[in-house]
C-alpha positions as CSV (number, residue, x, y, z in Angstrom):
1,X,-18.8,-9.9,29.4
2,X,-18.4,-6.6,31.3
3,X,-16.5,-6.3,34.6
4,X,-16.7,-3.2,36.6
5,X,-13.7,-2.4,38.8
6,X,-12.0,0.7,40.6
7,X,-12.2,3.3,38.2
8,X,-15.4,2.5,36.2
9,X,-18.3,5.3,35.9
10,X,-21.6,5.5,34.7
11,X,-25.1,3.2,35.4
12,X,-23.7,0.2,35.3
13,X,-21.8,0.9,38.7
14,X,-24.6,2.7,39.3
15,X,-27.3,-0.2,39.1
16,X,-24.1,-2.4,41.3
17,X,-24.3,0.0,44.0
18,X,-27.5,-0.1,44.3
19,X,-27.5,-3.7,44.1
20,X,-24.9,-3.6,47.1
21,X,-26.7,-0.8,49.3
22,X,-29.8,-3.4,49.3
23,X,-27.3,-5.4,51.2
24,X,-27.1,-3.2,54.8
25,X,-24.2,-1.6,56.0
26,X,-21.6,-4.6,55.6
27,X,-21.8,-4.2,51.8
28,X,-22.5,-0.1,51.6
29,X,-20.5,1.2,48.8
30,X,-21.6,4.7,50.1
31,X,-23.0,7.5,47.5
32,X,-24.8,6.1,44.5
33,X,-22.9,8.2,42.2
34,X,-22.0,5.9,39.4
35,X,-18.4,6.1,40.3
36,X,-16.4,3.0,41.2
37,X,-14.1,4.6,44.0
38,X,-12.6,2.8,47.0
39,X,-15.4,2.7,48.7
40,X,-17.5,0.7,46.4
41,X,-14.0,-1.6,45.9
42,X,-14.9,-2.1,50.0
43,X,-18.6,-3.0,49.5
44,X,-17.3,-5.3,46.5
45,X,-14.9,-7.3,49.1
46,X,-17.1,-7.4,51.7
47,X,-19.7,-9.0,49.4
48,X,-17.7,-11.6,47.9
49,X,-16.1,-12.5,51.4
50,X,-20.0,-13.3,52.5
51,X,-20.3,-15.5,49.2
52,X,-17.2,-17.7,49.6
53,X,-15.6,-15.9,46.8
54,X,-12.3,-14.6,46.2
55,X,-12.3,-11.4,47.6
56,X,-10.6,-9.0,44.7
57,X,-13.2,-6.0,44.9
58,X,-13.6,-6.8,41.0
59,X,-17.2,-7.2,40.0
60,X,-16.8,-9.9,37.0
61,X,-19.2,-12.3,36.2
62,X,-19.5,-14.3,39.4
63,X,-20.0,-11.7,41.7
64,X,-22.3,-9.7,38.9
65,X,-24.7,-12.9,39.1
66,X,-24.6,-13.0,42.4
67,X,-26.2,-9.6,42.8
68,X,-28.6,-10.7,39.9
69,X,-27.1,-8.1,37.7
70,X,-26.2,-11.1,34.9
71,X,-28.3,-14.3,34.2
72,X,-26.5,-17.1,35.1
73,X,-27.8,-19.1,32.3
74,X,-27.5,-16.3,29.3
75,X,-24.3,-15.1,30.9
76,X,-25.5,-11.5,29.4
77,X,-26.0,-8.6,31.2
78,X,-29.2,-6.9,32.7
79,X,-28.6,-3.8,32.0
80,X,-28.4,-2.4,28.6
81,X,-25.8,0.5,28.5
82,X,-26.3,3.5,26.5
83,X,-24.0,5.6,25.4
84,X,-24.1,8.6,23.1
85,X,-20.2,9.2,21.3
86,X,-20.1,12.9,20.5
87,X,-18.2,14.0,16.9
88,X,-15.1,14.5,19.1
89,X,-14.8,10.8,19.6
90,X,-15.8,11.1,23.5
91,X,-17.8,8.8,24.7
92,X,-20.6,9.8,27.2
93,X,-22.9,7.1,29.5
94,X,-25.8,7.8,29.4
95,X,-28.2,7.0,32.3
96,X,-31.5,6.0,32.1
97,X,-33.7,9.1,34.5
98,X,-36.9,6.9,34.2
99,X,-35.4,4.2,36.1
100,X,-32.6,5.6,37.8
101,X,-32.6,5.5,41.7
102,X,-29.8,8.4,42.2
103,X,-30.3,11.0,44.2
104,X,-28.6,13.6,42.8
105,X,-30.0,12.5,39.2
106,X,-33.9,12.9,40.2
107,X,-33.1,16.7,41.2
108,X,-32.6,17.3,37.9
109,X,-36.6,16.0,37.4
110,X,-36.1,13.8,34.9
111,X,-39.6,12.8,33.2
112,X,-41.3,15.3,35.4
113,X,-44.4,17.0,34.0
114,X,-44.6,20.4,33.0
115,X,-46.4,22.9,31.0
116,X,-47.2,21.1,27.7
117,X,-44.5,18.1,28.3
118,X,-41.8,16.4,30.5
119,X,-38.5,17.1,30.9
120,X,-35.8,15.0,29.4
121,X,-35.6,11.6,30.2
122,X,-31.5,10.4,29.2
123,X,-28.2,12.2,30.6
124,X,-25.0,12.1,31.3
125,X,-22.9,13.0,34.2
126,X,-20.1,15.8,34.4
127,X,-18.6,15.1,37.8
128,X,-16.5,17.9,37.8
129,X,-15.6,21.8,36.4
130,X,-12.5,20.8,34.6
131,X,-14.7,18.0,32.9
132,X,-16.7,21.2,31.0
133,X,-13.9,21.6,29.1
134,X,-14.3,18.2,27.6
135,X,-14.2,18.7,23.5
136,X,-17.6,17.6,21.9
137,X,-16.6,18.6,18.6
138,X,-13.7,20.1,17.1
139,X,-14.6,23.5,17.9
140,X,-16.9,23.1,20.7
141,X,-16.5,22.3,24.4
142,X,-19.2,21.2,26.9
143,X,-19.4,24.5,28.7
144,X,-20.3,26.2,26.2
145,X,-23.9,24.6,26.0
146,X,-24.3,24.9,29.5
147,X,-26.3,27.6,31.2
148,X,-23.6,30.8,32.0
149,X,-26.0,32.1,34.5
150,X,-25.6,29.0,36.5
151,X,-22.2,28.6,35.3
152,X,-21.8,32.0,37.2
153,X,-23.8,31.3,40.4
154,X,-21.5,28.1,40.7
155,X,-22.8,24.4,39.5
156,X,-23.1,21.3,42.3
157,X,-21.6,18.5,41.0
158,X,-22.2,15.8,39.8
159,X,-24.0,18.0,37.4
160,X,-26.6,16.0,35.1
161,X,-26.7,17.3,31.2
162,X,-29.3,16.0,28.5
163,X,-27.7,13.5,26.3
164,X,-29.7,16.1,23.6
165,X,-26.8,18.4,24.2
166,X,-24.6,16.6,21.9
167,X,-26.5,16.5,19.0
168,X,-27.0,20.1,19.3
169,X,-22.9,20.1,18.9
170,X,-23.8,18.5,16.2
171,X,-25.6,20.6,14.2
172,X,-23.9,23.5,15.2
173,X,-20.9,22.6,13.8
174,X,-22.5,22.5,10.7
175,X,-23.5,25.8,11.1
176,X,-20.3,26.9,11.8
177,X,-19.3,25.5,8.6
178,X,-21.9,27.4,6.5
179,X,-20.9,30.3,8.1
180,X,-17.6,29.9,6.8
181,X,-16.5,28.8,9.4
182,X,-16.1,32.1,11.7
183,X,-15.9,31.6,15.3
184,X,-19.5,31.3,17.4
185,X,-20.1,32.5,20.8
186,X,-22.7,30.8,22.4
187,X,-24.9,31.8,25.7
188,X,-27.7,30.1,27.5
189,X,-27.6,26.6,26.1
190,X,-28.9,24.2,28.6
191,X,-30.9,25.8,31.7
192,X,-31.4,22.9,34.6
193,X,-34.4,23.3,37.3
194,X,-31.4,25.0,39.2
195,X,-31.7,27.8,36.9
196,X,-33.6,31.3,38.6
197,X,-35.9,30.9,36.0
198,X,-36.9,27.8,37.0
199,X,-36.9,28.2,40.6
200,X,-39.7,31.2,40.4
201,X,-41.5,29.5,37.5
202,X,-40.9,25.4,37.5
203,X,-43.2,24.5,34.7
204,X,-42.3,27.1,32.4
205,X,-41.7,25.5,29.2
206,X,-38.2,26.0,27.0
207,X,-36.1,24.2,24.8
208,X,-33.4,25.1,26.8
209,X,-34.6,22.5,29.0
210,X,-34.1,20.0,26.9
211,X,-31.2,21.1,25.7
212,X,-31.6,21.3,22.4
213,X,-31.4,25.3,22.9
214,X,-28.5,27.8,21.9
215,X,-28.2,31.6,21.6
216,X,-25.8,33.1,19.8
217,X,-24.0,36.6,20.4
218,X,-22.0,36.5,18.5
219,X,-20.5,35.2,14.5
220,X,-16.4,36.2,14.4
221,X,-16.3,39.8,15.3
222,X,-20.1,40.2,14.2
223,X,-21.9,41.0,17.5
224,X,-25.7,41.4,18.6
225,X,-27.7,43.1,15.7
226,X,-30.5,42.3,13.4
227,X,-27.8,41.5,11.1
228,X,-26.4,38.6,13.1
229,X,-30.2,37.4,13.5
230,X,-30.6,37.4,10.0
231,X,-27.0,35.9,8.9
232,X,-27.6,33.0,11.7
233,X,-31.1,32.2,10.1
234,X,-30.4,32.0,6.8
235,X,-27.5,29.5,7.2
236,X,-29.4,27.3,9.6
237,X,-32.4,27.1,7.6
238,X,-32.9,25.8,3.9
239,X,-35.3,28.9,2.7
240,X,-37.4,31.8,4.6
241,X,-39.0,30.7,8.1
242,X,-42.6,31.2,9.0
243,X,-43.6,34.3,11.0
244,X,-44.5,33.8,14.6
245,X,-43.3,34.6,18.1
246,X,-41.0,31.2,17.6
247,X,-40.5,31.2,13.7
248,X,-40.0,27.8,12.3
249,X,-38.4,26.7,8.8
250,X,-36.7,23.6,7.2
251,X,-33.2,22.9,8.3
252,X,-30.8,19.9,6.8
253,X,-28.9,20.6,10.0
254,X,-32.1,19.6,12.1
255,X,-33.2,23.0,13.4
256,X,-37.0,23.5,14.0
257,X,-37.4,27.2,15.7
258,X,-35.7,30.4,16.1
259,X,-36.6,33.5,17.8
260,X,-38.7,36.4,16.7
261,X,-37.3,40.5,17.7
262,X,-41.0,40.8,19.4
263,X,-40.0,37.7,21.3
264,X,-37.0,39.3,22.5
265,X,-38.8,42.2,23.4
266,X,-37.9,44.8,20.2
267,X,-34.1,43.8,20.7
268,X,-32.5,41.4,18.9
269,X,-29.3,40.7,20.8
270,X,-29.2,37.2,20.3
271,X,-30.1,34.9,17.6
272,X,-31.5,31.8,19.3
273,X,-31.9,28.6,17.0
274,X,-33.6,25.3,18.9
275,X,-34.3,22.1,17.9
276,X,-37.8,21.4,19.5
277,X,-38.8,19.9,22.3
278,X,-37.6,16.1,22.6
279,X,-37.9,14.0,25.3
280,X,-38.6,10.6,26.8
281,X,-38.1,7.7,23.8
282,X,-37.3,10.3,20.8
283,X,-34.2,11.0,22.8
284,X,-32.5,8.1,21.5
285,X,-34.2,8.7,17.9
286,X,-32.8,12.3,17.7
287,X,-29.5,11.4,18.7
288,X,-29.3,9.2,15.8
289,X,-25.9,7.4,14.8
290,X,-24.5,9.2,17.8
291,X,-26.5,6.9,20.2
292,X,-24.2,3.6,21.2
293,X,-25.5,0.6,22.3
294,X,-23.1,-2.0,24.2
């Protein structure tokens, strides 16, 4: 049985806050932000004092039935967590954008229609900058697959990232490895409605959306050329990629598309490698034995 107390994060204390804001202002744990802080210990309290309870500001399984977060009967809980444990051994929660109530979580327009699609569905929650540096493999942190041009402009936090994001660690890792194992330099991974892009054009369609997206700059000290394009393409695919504006080929690390020198405008000064567009249920599919249920 799961017991949520001052320190716990992610939709579970999410889905008890909510629970607890339904109340009125006696039992307002403040923000819905998925973080058990003291002001959610005071909603907690204030709660179990109207119920005849012992007042502890721990949720357990009393005061989770209560709310009608647990079935009396099955003593199980409601809600299913998700959670998605990157290579690094970090565990992530993932929350649920389709039914989510928070604020700050439907800004990132989870589900939302655009051009040929809908944004992602699952993410996780990076509450602050030093959190970025958060290892998601052994030779990969978090910021690097997040957008540097909003990176640059300065991020609001919590920030909301695709749970997609970590199987794209994933498989560039293995990349890394069949480049033997040189250093990468990534830029523009994940790009958020907050990106400019976005904000003059908000149903453009990218992969970088979903992050599943990377460019890279750069393989050890082998910069922007057509001879990076071609070295980063042949180790990510399994044989020659089919011509088009988004070339696409088989990968055994899971790649679908790269990038074509007319796409980039005659230029190639970064080789970009995606992963397709996934969203809403093939989420959890593409995550594979990343994705943890509890």
């Amino acid at each position: 049985m799961q017991t949520l107390e001052l320190g716990a994060s992610g939709s579970a204390v999410v889905q008890l806050q909510q629970q607890l804001k339904k109340l009125g202002a006696a039992c307002d744990p403040g923000p819905v932000d998925g973080i058990f802080g003291q002001t959610t210990v005071l909603a907690v309290k204030a709660f179990q004092n109207s119920k005849g309870f012992v007042a502890d500001g721990v949720a357990g399984p009393q005061t989770l039935a209560a709310l009608g977060l647990i079935s009396d009967d099955t003593d199980q809980t409601a809600f299913k967590q998700l959670k998605v444990k990157a290579p690094s051994g970090i565990i992530f929660d993932l929350v649920d954008g389709a039914s989510s109530k928070n604020a700050r979580l439907q800004e990132f327009r989870p589900t939302q229609s655009i051009r040929n699609g809908s944004l992602p569905r699952f993410y996780f929650a990076i509450q602050k900058f030093s959190d970025l540096n958060t290892p998601v493999t052994e030779n990969f942190r978090l910021i690097e697959f997040i957008s540097d041009d909003e990176i640059s402009r300065g991020l609001i936090f919590p920030y909301f990232v695709p749970a997609a994001i970590i199987r794209l660690a994933q498989a560039l890792e293995g990349l890394r490895t069949k480049l033997g194992n040189e250093s990468l330099k990534l830029s523009s991974g994940f790009r958020s409605p907050f990106h400019s892009m976005y904000q003059r054009n908000p149903d453009k369609k990218s992969a970088h959306r979903f992050g599943t997206a990377t460019d890279i700059v750069r393989v050890g000290s082998l910069g922007a050329s057509m001879e990076l394009l071609e070295r980063v393409n042949k180790a990510a695919f399994d044989g020659a990629v089919t011509p088009s504006n988004r070339p696409s080929g088989e990968s055994n690390l899971g790649f679908e598309f790269t990038e074509s020198v007319e796409e980039m405008g005659g230029n190639p000064h970064h080789a970009h490698l995606d992963m397709g567009y996934v969203s809403g249920e093939m989420e959890l599919k593409h995550l594979g034995d990343l994705l943890v249920k509890s």
